[in-house]
C-alpha positions, 0 to 999 in steps of 0.5 A, spaced: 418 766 427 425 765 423 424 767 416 432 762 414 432 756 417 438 750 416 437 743 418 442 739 419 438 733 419 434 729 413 428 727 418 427 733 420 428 735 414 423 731 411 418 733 417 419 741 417 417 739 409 411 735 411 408 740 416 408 746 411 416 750 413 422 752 408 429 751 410 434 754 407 440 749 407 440 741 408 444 736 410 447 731 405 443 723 405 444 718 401 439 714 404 432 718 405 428 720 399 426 728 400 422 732 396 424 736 390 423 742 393 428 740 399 433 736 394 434 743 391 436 746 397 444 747 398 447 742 402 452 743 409 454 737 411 451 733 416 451 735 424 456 732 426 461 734 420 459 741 419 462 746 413 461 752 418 463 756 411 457 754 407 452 754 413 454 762 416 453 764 408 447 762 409 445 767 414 441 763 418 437 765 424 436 757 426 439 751 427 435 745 427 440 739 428 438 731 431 441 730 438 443 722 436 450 721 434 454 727 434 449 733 435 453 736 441 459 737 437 454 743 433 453 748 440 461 751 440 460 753 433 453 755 434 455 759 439 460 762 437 458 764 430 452 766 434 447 762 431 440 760 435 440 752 434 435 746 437 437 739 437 432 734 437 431 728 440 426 723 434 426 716 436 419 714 439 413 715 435 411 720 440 418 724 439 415 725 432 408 727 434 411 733 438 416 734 433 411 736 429 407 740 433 414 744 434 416 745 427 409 747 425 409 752 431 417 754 428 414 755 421 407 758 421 403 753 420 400 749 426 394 748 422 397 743 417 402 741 422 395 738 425 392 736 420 398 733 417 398 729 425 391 726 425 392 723 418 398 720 420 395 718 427 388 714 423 393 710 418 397 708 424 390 706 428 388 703 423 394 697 423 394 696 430 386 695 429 387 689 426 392 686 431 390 679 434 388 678 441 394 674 443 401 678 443 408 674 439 414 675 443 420 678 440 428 680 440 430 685 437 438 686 435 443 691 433 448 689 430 454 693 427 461 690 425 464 690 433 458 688 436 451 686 438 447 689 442 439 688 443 433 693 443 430 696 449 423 700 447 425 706 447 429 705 439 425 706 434 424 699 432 423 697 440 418 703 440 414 699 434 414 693 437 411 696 443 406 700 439 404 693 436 403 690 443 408 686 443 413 682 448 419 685 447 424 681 451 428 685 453 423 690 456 425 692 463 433 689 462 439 694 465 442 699 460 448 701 458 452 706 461 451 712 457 446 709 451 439 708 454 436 704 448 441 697 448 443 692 454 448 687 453 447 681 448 446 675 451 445 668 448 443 665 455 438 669 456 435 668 449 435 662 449 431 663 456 425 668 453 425 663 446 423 669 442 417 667 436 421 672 432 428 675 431 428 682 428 436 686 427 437 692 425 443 693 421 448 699 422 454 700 418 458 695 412 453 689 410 458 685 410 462 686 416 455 685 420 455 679 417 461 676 419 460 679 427 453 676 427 456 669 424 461 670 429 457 673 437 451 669 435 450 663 430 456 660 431 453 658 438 450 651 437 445 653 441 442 658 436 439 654 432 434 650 436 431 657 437 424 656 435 424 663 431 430 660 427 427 653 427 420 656 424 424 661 419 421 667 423 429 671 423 428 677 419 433 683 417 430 689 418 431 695 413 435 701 415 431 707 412 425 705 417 429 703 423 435 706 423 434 713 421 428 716 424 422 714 419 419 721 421 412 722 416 412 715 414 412 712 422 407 708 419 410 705 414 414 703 419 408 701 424 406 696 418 412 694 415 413 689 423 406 689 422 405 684 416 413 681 419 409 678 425 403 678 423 403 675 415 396 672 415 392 678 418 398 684 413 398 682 407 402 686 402 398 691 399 392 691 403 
């Protein structure tokens, strides 16, 4: 059981926390709320900018970092310094539940883990109880300041829009080489699926998005005979639940596309 653990990752963090463990040190975040007690930790940087100096002052006997970004870039420093280290791959709802499960094994406190797990799990249940018969159909893209990308169903959005029962439609589409969660943007083949809604997720400067946006793909006359943009059913989603991984708060995220796509069954505040 490791008594002096540095995580390097705000979610987990945040879902070390929720579960019942105590680290030692954190990752510096500008964007996720932690709690008081994580606030208070002292900060080395983040996975892929580590301040080896202040980890190793720290003495840890783990490391937990996230594998996305620049998490591989942590493994020569960690085995150099002889520092045991997990990096964890959280995207999927499911990659939260297991994380859940390991942390509570990691910290002591399977109990809480697990009862912390079956609430998340009923107030995720009971939004998709109320989902309509009949399934609407969307795009989701990423946008950044070089380029769009659409979503396939193994990003944190994609994965909402399946656990909703919705007809991503891009499912099934090729993947990039090296990056398993986006294929190509394609205003033909939008324009082909007519989507009900269009969801983007944002990465980077806002304007800049903006600007690339204005440019791949409302530029193109076609775009604005699309039914979503038409019905006003084009909608930016934010960062905090789709591009960092919500972790404990999966179902506010799970509720946040509910209410977008389904307005007239999610009214806000029920």
């Amino acid at each position: 059981k490791p008594e002096r653990v540095v995580i390097l990752s705000a979610s987990l963090l945040d879902l070390y926390y929720a579960v019942g463990g105590k680290a030692v040190g954190r990752p510096e975040s500008k964007t996720l709320a932690l709690s008081p007690e994580a606030q208070a930790l002292p900060i080395v940087g983040t996975v892929g900018n580590v301040n080896l100096e202040a980890l190793i002052a720290l003495q840890p006997d783990l490391v937990i970092g996230g594998l996305q970004g620049a998490g591989e870039q942590l493994i020569p420093a960690m085995e150099s310094s002889r520092i045991p280290y997990l990096l964890l791959r959280m995207k999927t709802y499911e990659d939260v539940r297991q994380k859940m499960k390991l942390f509570g094994d990691i910290a002591g406190t399977g109990q809480k883990a697990a009862e912390r797990m079956a609430d998340l799990d009923g107030r995720i249940r009971a939004t998709l109880q109320q989902l309509p018969a009949s399934p609407k159909k969307v795009a989701i893209l990423h946008a950044t300041a070089k380029t769009v990308t659409v979503e396939l169903e193994n990003t944190i959005a994609g994965n909402v829009a399946r656990m909703l029962r919705l007809n991503n439609i891009a499912a099934g589409s090729r993947a990039f080489d090296g990056n398993p969660d986006m294929t190509p943007y394609s205003m033909e083949k939008l324009i082909e699926a007519d989507p009900d809604l269009v969801l983007i997720t944002l990465m980077g400067n806002q304007e800049s998005i903006e600007r690339r946006l204005r440019a791949d793909v409302e530029s193109n006359p076609a775009w604005a005979n699309l039914r979503a943009v038409k019905n006003k059913q084009v909608f930016f989603l934010p960062t905090d639940l789709y591009l960092l991984n919500p972790g404990i708060r999966y179902d506010e995220t799970v509720l946040h596309m509910a209410r977008i796509v389904y307005p007239e069954v999610f009214k806000h505040g029920k």
